[in-house]
N, C-alpha and C positions, 0 to 999 in steps of 0.2 A: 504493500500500500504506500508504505515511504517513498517507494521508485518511482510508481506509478505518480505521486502527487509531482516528485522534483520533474518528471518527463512534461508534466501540465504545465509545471510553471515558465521551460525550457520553452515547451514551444507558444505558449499566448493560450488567449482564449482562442484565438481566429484558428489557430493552429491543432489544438485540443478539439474542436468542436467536428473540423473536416475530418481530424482523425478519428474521431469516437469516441478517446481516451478516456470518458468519464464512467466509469464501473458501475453496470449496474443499469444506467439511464436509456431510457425508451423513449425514441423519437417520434411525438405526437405531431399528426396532421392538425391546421386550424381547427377541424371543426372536431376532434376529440377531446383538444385541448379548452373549447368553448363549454366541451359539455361538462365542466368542472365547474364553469360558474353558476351563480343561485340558477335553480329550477325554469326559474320566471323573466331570467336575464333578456332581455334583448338581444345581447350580443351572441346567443344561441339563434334567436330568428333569423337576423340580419345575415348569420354567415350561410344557416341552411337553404335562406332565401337566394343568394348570390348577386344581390346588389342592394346597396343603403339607398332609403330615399330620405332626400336632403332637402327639405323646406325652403324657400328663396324666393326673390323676385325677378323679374325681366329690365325695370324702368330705369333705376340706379347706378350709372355710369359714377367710379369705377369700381362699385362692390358689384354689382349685377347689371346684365345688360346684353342685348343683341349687337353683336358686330356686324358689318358690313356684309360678310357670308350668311346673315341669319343665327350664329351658332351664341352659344351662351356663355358669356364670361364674364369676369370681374372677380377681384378677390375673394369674394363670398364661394361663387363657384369654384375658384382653387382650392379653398378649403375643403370643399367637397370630393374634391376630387383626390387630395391627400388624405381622407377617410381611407377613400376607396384604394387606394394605393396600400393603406396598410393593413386592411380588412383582406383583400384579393392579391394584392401585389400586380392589381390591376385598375389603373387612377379612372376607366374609366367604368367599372363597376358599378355607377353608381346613375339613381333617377333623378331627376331636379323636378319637386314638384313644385309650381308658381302659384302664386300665394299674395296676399294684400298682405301690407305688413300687423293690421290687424290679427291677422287671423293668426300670426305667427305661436301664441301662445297654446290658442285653442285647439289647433291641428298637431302639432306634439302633444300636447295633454290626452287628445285623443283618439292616437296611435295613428293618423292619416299620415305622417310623417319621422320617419325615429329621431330625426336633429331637424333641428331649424338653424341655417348659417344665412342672415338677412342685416347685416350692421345692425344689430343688436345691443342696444348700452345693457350693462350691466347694472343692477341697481338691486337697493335690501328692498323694495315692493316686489317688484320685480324675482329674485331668485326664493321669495317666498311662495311661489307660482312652480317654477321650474328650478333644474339643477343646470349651472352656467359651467361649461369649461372653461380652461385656463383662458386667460384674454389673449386674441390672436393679433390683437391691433391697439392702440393707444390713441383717439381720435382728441379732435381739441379746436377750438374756433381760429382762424387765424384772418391776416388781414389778406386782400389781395387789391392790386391797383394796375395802370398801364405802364408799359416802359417806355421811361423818358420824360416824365412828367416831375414838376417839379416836385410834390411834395408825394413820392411816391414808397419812400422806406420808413421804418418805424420812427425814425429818430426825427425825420422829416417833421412826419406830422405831429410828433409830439410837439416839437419847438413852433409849429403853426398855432398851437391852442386851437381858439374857439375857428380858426379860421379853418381848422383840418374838417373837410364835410366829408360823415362815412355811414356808407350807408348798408340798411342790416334789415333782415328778414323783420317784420313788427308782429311783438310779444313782449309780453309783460316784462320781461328785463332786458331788452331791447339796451336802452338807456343804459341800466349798470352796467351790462356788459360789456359794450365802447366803455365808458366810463372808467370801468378798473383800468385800462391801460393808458387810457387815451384822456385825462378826467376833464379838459376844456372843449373836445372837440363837439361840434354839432352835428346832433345825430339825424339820418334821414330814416324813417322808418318805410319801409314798403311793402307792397303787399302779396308780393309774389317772391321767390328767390331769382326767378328772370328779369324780373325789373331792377332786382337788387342789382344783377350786374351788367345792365343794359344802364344803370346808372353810371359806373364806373367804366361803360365802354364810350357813352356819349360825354365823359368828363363832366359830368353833373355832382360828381362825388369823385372825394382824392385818393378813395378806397374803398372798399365793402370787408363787411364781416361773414365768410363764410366756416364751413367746414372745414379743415387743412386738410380733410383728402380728393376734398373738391379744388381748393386752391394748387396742391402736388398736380394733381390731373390734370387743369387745366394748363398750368406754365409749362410742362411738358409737353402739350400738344400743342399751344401755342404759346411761343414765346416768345412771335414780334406783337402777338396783341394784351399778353397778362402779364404779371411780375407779383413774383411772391415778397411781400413787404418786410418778411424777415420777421413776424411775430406770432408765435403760436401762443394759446392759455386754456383754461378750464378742459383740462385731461380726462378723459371718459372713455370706460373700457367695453372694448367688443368683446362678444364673445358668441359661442354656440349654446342653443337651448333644448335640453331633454326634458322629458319626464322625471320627476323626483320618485325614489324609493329605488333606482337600480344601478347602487356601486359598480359596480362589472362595466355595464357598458359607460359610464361616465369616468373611470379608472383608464379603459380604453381610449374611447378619443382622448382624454388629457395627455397619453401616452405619446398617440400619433401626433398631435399636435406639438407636443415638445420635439419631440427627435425631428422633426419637418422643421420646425423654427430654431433650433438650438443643436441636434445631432449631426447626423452621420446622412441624411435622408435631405438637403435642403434645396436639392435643386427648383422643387416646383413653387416652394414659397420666396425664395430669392426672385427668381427668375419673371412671379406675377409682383412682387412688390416693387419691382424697380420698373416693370413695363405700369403698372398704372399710377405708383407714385413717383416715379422717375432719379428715383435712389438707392441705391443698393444697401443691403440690413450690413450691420456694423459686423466687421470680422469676429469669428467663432477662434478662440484661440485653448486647444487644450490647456485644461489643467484646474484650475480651483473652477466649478458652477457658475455660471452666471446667468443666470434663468429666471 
C-alpha cells in the first residue's frame, strides 16, 4: 500500500487517474454516479432526460438575444450552454425555453424549466423564492456618453456641477442615483431606456445612466458613436434560479459554474465575456483561491 501510495504521488492525479492506480475504485458513468444523489434530485432527471432546459429570454442584447442568423445568444445563453457542457460534455445539450422575465420565478418553481439563467439580480426576497447559484456576473449602473465631446468622462462632469445634464431611465431614485456620484448634476428623467440614449446620441444630455453591461456592449460595437465614461456603482449580483429543497442539483451547477469561471474548463465563459462585454476576465493564476 506504501508503494502503491509513493507511485500516486510520483505520477499526479492526471497520471494516477489514466493509470487506475487507485485500489479498489470503480469507475462510474454520469448517470450511476447521479443515482447516489437524494431520490428526488433533479440532477437524476436532467441526466436521464439528456438535455437541461434552461429558462431565458430572446429581447436582451447582451444576456439574450437573436443574432443576425436567427440563432440564440448572449451571456445568459452561454451559461446554459456551460451546464450542458458539464452535464453531457456536450454544450449543446441543452433546450432554451423563452420566457417573460416574469415568469422567471414561476416556471422553475414549477418544474416547466430546471434553471432559469435570465440577468437575474440576486436579492434576500428574492432567494426566499428560489435557490440562487454562485453569481456569474457582477452588474452595476455606469455612465455612458459620445466621443469627443467635451464633458464626456467622469471627472468631466463632475467638475461641470449642475451644468453636467444626464440622463436616466425615470424611477423613484432616478435622482439619488446620479446624485451619489454626480451630486450637482441635473438630472433628465425619461421615459423609455431609448430615449435615454437617443438623449445622449442627439447631445441633449452629456451622458446617461445605464447598465455597465449595456454601456460594455454598446462601446464595443460602436465606438465612433459611444464612450464608456469610466464610472461604474451600485454592484448587483446575477445569478441562476432553481427550485429550493434540492442540494445535489444546486451543488452541481455551483460546481460547473466555478470551474467555467475560475478552472481548468474556461474557454466558453472567456470567450462570450469578452465578445459581449468586450474584455477579457482577469488572469486565473494557480495557487492560493480566488473565487
Amino acid at each position: 500500500m506504501a508503494t502503491m501510495r509513493r507511485d500516486f504521488l510520483k505520477l499526479g492525479a492526471l497520471g494516477a487517474a489514466s493509470a487506475g492506480l487507485v485500489a479498489g475504485a470503480q469507475v462510474l458513468s454520469a448517470k450511476q454516479a447521479a443515482a447516489q444523489s437524494a431520490p428526488d434530485s433533479l440532477l437524476r432527471t436532467v441526466i436521464d432526460r439528456g438535455k437541461v432546459l434552461v429558462g431565458t429570454g430572446s429581447t436582451n442584447a447582451p444576456w439574450h438575444f437573436e443574432d443576425e442568423a436567427g440563432k440564440l445568444v448572449g451571456m445568459d445563453v452561454t451559461m446554459g450552454h456551460i451546464l450542458a457542457k458539464a452535464l453531457f460534455d456536450d454544450e449543446n445539450a441543452v433546450e432554451f425555453v423563452l420566457q417573460d422575465p416574469a415568469q422567471r420565478i414561476p416556471n422553475v418553481n414549477t418544474g416547466k424549466v430546471d434553471i432559469v439563467v435570465q440577468f437575474m439580480t440576486m436579492s434576500g426576497q428574492r432567494a426566499q423564492l428560489v435557490n440562487f447559484s454562485r453569481p456569474y456576473y457582477v452588474e452595476g449602473v455606469a455612465l455612458i456618453s459620445t466621443p469627443g465631446t467635451e464633458n464626456n468622462d467622469f471627472d468631466k462632469l463632475k467638475a461641470a456641477g449642475s451644468g453636467a445634464r444626464i440622463a436616466i431611465l425615470q424611477n423613484v431614485d432616478a435622482e439619488g442615483t446620479v446624485h451619489e456620484v454626480l451630486p450637482e448634476a441635473t438630472v433628465m428623467q425619461l421615459d423609455t431606456q431609448a430615449n435615454v440614449l437617443q438623449a445622449v446620441d442627439a447631445k441633449r444630455a452629456d451622458a446617461a445612466v445605464v447598465d455597465l453591461s449595456t454601456v460594455r456592449w454598446l462601446v464595443k460595437r460602436n465606438p465612433d458613436r459611444y464612450f464608456d465614461s469610466g464610472k461604474s456603482w451600485h454592484s448587483q449580483l446575477y445569478g441562476a434560479a432553481m427550485k429550493q429543497g434540492d442540494l445535489d442539483w444546486l451543488h452541481f451547477v455551483n460546481t460547473a459554474f466555478t470551474i467555467a469561471m475560475f478552472g481548468h474548463e474556461t474557454a466558453l465563459y472567456d470567450a462570450a465575456f469578452e465578445e459581449y462585454f468586450g474584455e477579457k476576465p482577469p488572469e486565473r493564476v494557480p495557487g492560493f483561491p480566488k473565487i
